[in-house]
PyMOL commands that place a pseudoatom at each C-alpha (Angstrom):
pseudoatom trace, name=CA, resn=UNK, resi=1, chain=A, elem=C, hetatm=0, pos=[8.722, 25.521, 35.166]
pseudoatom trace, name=CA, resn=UNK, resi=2, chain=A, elem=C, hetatm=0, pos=[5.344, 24.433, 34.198]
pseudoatom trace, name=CA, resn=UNK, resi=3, chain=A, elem=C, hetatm=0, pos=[3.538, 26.932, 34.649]
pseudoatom trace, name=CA, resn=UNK, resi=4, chain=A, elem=C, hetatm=0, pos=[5.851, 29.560, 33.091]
pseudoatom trace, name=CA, resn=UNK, resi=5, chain=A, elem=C, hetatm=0, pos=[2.955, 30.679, 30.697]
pseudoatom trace, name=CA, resn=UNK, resi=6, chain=A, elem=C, hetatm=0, pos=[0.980, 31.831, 33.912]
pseudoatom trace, name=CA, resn=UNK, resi=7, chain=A, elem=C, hetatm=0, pos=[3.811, 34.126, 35.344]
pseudoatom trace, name=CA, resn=UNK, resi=8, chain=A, elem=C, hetatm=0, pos=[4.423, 35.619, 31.693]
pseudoatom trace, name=CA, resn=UNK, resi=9, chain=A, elem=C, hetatm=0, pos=[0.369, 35.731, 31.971]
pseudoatom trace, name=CA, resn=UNK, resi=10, chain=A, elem=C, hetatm=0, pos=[0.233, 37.230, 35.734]
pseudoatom trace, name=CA, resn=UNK, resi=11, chain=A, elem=C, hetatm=0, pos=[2.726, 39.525, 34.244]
pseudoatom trace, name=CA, resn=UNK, resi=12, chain=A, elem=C, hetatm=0, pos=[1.549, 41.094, 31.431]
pseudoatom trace, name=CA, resn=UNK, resi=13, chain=A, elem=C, hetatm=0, pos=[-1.954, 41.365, 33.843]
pseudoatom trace, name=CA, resn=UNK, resi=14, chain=A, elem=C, hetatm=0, pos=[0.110, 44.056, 36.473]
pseudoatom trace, name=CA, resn=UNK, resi=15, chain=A, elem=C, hetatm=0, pos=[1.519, 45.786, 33.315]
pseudoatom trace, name=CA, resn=UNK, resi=16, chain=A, elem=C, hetatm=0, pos=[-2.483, 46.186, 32.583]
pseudoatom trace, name=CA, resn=UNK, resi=17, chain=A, elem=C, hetatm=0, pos=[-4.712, 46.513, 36.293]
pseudoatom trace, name=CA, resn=UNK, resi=18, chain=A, elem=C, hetatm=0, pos=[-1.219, 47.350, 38.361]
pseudoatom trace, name=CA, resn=UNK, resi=19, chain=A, elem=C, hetatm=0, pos=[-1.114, 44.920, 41.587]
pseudoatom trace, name=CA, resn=UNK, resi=20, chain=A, elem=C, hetatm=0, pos=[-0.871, 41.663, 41.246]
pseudoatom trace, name=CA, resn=UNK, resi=21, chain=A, elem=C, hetatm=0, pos=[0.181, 38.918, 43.792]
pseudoatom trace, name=CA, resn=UNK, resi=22, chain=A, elem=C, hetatm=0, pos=[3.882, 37.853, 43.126]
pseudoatom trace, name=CA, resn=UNK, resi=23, chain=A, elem=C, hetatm=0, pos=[3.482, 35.184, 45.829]
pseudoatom trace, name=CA, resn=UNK, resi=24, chain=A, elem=C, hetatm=0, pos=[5.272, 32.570, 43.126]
pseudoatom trace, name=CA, resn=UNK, resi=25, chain=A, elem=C, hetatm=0, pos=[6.433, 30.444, 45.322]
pseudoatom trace, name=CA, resn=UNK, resi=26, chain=A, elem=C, hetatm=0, pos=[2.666, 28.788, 45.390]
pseudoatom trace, name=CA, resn=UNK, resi=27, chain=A, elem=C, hetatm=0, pos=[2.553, 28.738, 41.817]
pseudoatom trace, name=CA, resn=UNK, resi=28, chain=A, elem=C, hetatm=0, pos=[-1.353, 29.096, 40.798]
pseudoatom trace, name=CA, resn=UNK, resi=29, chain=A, elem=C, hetatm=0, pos=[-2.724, 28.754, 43.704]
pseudoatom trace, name=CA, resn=UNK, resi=30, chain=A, elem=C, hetatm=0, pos=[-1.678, 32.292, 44.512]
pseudoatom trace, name=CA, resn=UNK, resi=31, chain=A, elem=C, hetatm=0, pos=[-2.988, 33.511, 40.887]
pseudoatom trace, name=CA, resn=UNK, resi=32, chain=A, elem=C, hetatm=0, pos=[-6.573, 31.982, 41.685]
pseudoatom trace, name=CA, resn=UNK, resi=33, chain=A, elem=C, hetatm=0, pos=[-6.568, 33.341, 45.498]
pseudoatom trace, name=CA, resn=UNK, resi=34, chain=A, elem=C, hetatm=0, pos=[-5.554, 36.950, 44.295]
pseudoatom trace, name=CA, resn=UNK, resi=35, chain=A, elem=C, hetatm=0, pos=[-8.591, 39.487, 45.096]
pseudoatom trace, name=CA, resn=UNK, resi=36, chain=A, elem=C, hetatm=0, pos=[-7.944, 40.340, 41.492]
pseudoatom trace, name=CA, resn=UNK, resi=37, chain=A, elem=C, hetatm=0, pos=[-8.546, 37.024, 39.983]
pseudoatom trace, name=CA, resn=UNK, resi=38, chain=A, elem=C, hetatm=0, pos=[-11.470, 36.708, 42.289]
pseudoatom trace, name=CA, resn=UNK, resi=39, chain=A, elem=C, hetatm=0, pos=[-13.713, 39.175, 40.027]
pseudoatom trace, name=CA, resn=UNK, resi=40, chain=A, elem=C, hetatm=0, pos=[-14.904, 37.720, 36.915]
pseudoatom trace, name=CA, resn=UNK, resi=41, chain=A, elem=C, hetatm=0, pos=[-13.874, 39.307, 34.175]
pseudoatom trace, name=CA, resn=UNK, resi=42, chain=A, elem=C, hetatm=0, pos=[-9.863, 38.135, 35.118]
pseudoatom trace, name=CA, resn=UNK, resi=43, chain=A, elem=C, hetatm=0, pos=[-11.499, 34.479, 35.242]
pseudoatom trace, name=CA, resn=UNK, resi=44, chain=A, elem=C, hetatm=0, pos=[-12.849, 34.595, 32.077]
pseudoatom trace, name=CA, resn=UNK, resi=45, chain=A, elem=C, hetatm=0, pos=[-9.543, 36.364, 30.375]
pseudoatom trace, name=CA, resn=UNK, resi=46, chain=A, elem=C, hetatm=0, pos=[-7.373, 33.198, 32.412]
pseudoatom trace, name=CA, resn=UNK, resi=47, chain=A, elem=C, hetatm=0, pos=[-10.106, 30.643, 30.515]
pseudoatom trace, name=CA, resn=UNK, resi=48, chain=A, elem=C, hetatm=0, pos=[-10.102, 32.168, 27.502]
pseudoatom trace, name=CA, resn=UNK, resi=49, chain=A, elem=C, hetatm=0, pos=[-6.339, 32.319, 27.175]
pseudoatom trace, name=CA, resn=UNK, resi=50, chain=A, elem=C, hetatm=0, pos=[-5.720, 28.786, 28.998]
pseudoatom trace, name=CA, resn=UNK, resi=51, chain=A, elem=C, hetatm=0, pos=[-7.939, 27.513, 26.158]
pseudoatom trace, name=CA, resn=UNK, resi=52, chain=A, elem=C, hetatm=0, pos=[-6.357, 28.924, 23.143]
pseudoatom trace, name=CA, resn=UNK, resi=53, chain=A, elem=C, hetatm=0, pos=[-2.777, 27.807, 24.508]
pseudoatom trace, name=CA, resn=UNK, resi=54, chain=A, elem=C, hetatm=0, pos=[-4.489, 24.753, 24.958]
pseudoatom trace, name=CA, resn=UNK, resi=55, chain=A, elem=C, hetatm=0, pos=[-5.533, 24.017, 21.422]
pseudoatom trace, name=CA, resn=UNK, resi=56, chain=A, elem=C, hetatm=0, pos=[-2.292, 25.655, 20.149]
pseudoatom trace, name=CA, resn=UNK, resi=57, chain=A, elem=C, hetatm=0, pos=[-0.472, 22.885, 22.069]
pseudoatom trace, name=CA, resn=UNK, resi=58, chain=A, elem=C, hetatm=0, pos=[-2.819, 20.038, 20.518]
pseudoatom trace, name=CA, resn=UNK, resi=59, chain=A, elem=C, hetatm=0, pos=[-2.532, 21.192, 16.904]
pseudoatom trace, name=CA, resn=UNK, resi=60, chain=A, elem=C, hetatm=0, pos=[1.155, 21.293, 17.009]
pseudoatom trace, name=CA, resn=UNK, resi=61, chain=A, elem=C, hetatm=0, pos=[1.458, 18.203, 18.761]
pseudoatom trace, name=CA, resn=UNK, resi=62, chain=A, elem=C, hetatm=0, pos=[-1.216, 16.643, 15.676]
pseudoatom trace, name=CA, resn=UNK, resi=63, chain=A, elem=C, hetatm=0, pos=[0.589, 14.224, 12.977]
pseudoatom trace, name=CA, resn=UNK, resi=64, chain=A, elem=C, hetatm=0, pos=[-0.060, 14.614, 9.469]
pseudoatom trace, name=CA, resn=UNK, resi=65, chain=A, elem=C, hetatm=0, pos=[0.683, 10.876, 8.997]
pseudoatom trace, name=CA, resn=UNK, resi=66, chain=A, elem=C, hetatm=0, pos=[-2.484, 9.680, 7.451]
pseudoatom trace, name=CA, resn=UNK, resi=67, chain=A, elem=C, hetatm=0, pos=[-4.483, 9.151, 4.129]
pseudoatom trace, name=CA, resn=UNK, resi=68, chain=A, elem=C, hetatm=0, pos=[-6.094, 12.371, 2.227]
pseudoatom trace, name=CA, resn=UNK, resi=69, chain=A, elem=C, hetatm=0, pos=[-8.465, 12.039, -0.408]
pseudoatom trace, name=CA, resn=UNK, resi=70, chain=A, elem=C, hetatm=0, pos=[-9.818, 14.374, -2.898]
pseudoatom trace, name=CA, resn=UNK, resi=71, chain=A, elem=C, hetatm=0, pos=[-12.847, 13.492, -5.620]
pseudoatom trace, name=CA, resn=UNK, resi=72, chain=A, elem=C, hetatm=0, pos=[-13.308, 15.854, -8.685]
pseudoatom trace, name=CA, resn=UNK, resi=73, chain=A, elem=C, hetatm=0, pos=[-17.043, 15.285, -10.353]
pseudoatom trace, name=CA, resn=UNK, resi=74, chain=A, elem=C, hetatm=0, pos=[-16.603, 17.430, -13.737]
pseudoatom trace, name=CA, resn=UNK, resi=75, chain=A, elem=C, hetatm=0, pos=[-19.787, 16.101, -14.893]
pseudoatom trace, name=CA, resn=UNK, resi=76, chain=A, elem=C, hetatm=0, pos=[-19.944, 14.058, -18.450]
pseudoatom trace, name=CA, resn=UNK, resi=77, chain=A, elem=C, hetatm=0, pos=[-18.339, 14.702, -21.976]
pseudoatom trace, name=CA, resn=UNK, resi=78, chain=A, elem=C, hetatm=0, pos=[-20.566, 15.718, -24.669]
pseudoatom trace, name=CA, resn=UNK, resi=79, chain=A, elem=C, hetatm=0, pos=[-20.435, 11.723, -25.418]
pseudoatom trace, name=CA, resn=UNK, resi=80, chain=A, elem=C, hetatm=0, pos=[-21.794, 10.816, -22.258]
pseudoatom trace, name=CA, resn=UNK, resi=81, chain=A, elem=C, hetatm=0, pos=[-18.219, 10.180, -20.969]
pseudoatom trace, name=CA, resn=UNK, resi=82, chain=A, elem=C, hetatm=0, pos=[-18.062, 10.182, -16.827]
pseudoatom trace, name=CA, resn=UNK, resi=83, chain=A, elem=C, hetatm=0, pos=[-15.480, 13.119, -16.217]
pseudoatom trace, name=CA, resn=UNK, resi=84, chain=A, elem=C, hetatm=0, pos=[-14.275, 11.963, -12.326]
pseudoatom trace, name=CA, resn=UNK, resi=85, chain=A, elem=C, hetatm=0, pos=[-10.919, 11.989, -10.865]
pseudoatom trace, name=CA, resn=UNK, resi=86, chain=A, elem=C, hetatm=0, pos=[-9.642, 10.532, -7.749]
pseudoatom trace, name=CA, resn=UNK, resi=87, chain=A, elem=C, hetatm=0, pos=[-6.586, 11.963, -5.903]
pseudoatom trace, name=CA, resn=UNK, resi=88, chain=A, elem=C, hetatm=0, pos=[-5.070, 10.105, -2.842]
pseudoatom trace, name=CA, resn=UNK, resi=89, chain=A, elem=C, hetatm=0, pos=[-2.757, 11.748, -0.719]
pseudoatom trace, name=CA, resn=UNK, resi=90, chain=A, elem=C, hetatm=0, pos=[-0.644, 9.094, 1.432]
pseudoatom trace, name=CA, resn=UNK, resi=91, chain=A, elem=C, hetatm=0, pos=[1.634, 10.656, 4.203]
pseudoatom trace, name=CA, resn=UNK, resi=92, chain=A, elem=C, hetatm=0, pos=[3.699, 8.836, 6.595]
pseudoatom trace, name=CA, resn=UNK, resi=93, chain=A, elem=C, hetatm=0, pos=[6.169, 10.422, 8.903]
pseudoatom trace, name=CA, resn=UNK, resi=94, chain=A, elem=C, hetatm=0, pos=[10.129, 9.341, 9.492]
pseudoatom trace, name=CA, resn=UNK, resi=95, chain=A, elem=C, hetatm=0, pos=[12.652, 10.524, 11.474]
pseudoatom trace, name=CA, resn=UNK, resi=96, chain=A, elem=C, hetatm=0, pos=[13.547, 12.244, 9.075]
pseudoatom trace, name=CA, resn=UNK, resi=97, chain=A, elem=C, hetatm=0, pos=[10.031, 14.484, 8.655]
pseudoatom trace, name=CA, resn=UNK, resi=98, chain=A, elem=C, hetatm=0, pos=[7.049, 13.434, 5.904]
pseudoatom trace, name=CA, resn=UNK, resi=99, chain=A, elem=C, hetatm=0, pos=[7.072, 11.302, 2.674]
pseudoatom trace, name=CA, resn=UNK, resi=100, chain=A, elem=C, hetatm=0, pos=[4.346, 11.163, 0.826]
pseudoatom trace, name=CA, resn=UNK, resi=101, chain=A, elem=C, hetatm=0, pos=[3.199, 9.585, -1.991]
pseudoatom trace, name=CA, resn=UNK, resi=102, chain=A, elem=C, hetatm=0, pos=[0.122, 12.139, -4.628]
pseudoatom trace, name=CA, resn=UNK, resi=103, chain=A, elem=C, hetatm=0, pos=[-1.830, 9.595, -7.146]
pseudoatom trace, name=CA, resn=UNK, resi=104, chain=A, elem=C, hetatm=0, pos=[-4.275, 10.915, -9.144]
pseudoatom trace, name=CA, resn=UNK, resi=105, chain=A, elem=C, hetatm=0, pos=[-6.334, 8.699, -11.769]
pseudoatom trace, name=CA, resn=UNK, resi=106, chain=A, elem=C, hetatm=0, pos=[-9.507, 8.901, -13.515]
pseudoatom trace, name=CA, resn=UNK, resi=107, chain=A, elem=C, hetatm=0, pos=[-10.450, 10.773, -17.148]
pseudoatom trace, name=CA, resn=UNK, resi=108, chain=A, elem=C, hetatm=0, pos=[-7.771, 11.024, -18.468]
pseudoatom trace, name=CA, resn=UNK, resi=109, chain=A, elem=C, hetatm=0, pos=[-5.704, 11.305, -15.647]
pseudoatom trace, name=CA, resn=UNK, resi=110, chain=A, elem=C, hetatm=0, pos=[-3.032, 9.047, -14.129]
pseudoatom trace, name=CA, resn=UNK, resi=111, chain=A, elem=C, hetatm=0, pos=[-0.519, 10.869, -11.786]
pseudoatom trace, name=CA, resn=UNK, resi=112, chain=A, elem=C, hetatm=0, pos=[2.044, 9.007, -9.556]
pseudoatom trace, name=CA, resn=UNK, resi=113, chain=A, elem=C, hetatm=0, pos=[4.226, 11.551, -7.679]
pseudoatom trace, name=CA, resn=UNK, resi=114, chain=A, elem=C, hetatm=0, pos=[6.629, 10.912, -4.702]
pseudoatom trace, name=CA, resn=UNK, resi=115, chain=A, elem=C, hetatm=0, pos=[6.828, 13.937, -2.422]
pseudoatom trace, name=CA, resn=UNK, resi=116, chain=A, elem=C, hetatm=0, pos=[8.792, 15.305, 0.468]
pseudoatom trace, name=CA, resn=UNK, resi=117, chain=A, elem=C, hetatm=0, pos=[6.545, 16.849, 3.326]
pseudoatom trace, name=CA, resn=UNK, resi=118, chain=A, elem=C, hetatm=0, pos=[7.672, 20.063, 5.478]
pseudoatom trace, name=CA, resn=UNK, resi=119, chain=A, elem=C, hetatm=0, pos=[5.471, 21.811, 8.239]
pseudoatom trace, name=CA, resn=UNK, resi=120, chain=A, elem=C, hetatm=0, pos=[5.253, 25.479, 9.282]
pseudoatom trace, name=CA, resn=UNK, resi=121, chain=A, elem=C, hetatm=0, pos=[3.579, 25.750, 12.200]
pseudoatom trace, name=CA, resn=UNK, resi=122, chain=A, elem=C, hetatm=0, pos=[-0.083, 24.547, 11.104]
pseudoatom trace, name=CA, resn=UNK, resi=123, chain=A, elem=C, hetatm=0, pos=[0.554, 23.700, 7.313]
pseudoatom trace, name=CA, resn=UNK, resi=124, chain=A, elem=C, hetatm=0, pos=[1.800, 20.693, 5.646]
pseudoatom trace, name=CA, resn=UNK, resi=125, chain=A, elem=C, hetatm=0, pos=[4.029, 21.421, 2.401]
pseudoatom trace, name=CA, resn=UNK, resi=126, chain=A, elem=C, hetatm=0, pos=[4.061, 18.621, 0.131]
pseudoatom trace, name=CA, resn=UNK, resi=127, chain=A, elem=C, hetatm=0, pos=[7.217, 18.759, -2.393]
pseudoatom trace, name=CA, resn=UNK, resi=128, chain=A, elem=C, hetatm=0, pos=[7.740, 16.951, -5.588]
pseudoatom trace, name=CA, resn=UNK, resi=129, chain=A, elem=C, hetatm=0, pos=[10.529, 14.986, -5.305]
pseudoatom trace, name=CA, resn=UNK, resi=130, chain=A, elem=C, hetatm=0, pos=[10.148, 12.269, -8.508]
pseudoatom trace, name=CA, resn=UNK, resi=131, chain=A, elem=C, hetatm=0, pos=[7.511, 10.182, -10.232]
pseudoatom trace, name=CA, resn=UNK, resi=132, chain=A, elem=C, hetatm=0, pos=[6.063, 6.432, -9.861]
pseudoatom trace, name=CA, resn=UNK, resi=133, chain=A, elem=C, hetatm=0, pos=[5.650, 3.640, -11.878]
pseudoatom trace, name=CA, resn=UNK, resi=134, chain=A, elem=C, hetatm=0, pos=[1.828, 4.438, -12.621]
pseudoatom trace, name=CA, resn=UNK, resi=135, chain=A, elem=C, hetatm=0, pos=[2.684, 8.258, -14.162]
pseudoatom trace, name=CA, resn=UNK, resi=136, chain=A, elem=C, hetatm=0, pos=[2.436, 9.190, -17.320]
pseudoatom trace, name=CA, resn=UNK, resi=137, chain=A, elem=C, hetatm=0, pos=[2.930, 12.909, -17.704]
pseudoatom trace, name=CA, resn=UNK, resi=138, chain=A, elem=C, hetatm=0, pos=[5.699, 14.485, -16.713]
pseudoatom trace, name=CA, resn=UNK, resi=139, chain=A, elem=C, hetatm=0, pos=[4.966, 18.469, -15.481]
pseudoatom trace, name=CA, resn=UNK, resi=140, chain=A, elem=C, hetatm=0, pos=[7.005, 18.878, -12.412]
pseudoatom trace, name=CA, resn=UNK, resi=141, chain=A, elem=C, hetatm=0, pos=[10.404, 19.388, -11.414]
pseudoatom trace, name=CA, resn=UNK, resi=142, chain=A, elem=C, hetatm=0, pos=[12.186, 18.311, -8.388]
pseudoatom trace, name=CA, resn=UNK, resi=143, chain=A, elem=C, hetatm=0, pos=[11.717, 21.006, -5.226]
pseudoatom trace, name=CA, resn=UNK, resi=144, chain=A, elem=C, hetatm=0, pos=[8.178, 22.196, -6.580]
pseudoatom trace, name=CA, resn=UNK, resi=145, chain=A, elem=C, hetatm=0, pos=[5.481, 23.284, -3.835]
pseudoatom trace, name=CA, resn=UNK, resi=146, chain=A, elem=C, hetatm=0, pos=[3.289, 20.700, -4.888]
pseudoatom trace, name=CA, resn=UNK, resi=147, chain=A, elem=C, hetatm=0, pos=[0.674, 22.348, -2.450]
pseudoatom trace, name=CA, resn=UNK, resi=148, chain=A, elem=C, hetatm=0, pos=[0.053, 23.052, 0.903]
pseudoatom trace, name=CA, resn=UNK, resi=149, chain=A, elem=C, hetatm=0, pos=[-2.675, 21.976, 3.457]
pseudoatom trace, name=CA, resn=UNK, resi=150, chain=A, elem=C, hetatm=0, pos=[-3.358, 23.956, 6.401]
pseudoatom trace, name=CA, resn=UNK, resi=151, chain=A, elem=C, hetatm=0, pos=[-5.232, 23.349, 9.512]
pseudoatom trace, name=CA, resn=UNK, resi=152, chain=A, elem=C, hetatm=0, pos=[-7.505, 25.870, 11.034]
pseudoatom trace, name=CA, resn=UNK, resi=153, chain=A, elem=C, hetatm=0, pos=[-10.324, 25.333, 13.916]
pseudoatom trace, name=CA, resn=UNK, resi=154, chain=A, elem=C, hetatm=0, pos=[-13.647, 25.908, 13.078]
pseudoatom trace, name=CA, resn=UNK, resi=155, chain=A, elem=C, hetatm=0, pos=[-17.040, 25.534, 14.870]
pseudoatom trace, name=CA, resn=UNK, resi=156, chain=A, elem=C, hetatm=0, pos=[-17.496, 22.064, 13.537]
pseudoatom trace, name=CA, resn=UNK, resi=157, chain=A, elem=C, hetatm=0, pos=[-13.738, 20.839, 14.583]
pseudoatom trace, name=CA, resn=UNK, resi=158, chain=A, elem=C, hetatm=0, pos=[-10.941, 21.065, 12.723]
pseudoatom trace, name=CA, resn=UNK, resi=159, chain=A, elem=C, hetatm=0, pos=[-10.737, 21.808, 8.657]
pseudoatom trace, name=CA, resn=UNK, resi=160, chain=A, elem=C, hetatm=0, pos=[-8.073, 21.032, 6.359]
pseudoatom trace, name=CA, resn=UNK, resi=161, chain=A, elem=C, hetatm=0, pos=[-7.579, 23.909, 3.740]
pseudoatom trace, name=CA, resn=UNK, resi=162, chain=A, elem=C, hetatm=0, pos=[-5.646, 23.515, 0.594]
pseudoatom trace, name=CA, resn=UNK, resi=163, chain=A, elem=C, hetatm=0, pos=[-3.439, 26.026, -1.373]
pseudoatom trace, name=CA, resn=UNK, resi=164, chain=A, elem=C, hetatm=0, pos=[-3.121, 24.900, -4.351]
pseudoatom trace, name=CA, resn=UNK, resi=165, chain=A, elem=C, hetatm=0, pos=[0.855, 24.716, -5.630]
pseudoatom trace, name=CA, resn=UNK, resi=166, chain=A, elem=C, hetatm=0, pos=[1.988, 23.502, -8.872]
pseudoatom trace, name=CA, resn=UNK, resi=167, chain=A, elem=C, hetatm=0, pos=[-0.525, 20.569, -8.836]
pseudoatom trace, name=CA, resn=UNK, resi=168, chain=A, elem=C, hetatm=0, pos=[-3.491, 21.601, -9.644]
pseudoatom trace, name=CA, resn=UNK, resi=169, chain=A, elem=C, hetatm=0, pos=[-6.699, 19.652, -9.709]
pseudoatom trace, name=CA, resn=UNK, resi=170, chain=A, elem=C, hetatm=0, pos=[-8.398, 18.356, -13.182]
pseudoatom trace, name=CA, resn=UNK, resi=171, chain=A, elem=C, hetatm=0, pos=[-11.777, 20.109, -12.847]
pseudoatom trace, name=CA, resn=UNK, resi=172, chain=A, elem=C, hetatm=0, pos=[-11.564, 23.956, -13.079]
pseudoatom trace, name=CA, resn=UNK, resi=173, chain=A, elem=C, hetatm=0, pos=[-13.627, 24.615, -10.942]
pseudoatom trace, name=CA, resn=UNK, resi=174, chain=A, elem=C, hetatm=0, pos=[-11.923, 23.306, -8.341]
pseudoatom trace, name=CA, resn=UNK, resi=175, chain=A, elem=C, hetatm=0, pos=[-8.910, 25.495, -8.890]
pseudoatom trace, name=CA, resn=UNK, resi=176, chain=A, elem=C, hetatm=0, pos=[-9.928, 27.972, -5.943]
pseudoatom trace, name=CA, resn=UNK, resi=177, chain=A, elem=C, hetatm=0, pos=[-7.213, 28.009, -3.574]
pseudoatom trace, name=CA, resn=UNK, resi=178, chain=A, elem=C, hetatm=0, pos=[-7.966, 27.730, 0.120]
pseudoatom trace, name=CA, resn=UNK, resi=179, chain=A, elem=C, hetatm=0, pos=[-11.200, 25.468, 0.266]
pseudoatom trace, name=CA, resn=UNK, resi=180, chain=A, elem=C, hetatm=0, pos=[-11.611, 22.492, 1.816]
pseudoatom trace, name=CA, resn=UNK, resi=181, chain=A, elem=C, hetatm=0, pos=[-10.123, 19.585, -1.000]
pseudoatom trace, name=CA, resn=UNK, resi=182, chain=A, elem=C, hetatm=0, pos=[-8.608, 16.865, 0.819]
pseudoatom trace, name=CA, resn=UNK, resi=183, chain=A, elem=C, hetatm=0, pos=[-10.201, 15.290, 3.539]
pseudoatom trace, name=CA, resn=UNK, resi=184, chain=A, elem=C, hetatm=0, pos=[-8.374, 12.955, 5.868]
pseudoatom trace, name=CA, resn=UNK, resi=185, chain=A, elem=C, hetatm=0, pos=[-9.635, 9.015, 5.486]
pseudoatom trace, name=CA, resn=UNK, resi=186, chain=A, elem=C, hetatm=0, pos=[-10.813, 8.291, 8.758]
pseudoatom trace, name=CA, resn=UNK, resi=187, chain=A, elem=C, hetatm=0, pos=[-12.990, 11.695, 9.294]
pseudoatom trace, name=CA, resn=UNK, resi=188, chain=A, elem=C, hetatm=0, pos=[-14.584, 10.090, 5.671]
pseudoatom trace, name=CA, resn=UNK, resi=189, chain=A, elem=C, hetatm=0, pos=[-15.265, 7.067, 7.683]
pseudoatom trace, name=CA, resn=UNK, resi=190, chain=A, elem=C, hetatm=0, pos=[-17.242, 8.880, 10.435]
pseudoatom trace, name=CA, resn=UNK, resi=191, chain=A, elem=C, hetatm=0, pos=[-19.543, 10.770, 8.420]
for i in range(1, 191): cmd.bond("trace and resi %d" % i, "trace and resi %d" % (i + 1))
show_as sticks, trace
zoom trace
């Protein structure tokens, strides 16, 4: 049954160009042999597809386990005052999904919030569940969407998008949902 995807493939190909070979018993050798798949415009269709399910299969099969971090420069107060905020996003993954611990501090800042993490497909929900020892405001309740990261292939690899929940970050100009916020530790330490 591995290579179910190519019979649902071969299949939806004879609903489109009409004769195909339905010689399954030799599995892809018979798809590749075909006079059809000879010609290539089928071949590159087959790559094309074979690559997407490819990279569908290694994103889902990706952790989120990992350290994200975030740096807000607002600038300086009218006093001279460094306006910079650090947030650190720490997820590590149980049997029973993602915990996850969301620390902000800098200007005036100092967040400690202990989350729950849920996925959808390629996104990574992060929950607030209560607050740390090192908090000192208190905005959020338990079960608020926190925010969301989402994974999406580019040309340079893979980027990590945020959608901004009920956090939001200190700076406003860093309130646009869907940029690039968080990035994950060890892709800092390659560049």
């Amino acid at each position: 049954m591995q290579a179910g995807w190519l019979f649902a493939f071969q299949r939806s190909l004879r609903q489109v160009f009409g004769k195909w070979p339905l010689r399954l018993e030799s599995g892809i050798d018979a798809c590749y042999n075909s006079p059809i798949m000879k010609s290539g415009f089928i071949k590159l269709i087959s790559a094309v597809f074979t690559s997407f399910l490819f990279m569908q299969i290694i994103v889902s099969a990706q952790t989120w386990a990992g350290t994200y971090n975030f740096d807000e420069d607002g600038g300086k107060t009218a006093g001279g005052t460094p306006i910079f905020v650090t947030h650190s996003l720490v997820v590590l993954e149980s049997d029973g999904g993602y915990y996850a611990t969301l620390k902000s501090n800098g200007y005036q800042t100092s967040r400690d919030l202990i989350c729950q993490g849920k996925t959808e497909g390629n996104k990574l929900k992060i929950y607030f569940v209560s607050y740390g020892e090192d908090n000192i405001f208190e905005l959020y309740r338990p079960g608020d969407l926190l925010l969301t990261l989402e994974r999406r292939p580019s040309p340079k690899g893979e980027q990590i998008l945020t959608f901004w929940g009920k956090f939001l970050p200190i700076v406003p100009k860093n309130e646009k949902t869907g940029r690039i916020y968080f990035v994950r530790q060890d892709e800092i330490n390659l560049q």
